[in-house]
N, C-alpha and C positions, 0 to 999 in steps of 0.2 A: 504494500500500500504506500502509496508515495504522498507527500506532504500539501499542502494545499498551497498554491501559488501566491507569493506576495502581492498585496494588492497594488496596483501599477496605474493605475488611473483614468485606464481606458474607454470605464464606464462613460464619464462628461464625455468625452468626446465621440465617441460613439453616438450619445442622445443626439448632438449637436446634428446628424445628418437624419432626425426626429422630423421635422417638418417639410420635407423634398417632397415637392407633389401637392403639398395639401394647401389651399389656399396663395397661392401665388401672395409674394411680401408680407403676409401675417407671417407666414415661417421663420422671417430671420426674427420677429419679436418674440415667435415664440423660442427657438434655438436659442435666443441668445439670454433668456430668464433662465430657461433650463438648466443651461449651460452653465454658467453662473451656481445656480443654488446647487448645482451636483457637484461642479468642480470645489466649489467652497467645503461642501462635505464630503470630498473627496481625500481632501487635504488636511482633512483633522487625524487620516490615517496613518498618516507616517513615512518617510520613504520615498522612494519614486512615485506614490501615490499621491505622497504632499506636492511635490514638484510640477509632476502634472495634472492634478485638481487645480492651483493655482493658476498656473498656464491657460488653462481650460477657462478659468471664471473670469479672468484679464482678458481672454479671447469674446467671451460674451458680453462682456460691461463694454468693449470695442466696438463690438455688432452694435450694443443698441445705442452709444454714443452716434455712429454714420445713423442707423434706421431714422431715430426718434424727428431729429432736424428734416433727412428726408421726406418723412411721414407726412410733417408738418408746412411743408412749400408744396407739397401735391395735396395736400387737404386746402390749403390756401389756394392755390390753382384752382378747384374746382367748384369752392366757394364764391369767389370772387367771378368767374367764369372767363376765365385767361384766354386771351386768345393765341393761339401761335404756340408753337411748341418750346422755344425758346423764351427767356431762361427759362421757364417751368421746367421742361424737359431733363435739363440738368441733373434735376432731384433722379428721375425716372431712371436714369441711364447711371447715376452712381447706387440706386437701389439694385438696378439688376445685376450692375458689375461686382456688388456685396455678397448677392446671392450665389453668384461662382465661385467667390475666392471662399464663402462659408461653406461651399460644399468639399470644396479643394483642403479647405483645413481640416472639417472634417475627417475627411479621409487618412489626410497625412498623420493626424494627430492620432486618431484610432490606430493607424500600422506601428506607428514608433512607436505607442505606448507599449501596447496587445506583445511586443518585442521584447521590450524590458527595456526600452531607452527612454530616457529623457526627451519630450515632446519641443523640436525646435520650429515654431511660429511664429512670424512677429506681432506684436498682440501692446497693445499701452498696458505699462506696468503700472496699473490700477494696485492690487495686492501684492507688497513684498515677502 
């Protein structure tokens, strides 16, 4: 019987590719809460798990630093009833450019961990 594997922190980032498909831009809000409150209790575990929960919850408070501004110039756009795609458009085109690079972290982040490595992302060092 062999010994149960140290926790590595996998879990956060794994969730993070939790919203792909479902609701087009609610996803990165939702990945990047998740993200966040897993990686936070990811990291009270010790270890590689601390290092990459962290990672993970820096990666998330990121996402919804870009989303929330975004959210808020296309709710204005459409309230207002904008015409033209520019500047409005701006917001649009770094939301969906958001939505690649979280799917791409996801990814990377779930392999390096799930490996036993330290998860390298660039991510705002929100938590030290």
């Amino acid at each position: 019987m062999s010994a149960p594997a140290a926790p590595t922190g996998a879990l956060a980032w794994g969730l993070n590719l939790l919203g792909i498909g479902v609701l087009p831009f609610l996803n990165l809000f939702l990945s990047g809460i998740v993200v966040t409150i897993v990686g936070i209790t990811q990291s009270k575990r010790g270890g590689l798990a601390r290092v990459n929960g962290r990672r993970a919850a820096n990666w998330g408070l990121t996402v919804l630093l870009i989303t929330l501004p975004c959210a808020a110039v296309y709710v204005t756009a459409i309230v207002i009833k904008a015409e033209g795609f520019f500047p409005w458009g701006i917001a649009i085109i770094i939301w969906g450019l958001l939505g690649v690079v979280n799917v791409i972290a996801g990814i990377i982040g779930l392999v390096q961990a799930r490996a036993g490595r330290e998860v390298r992302f660039p991510a705002i060092p929100f938590l030290r």
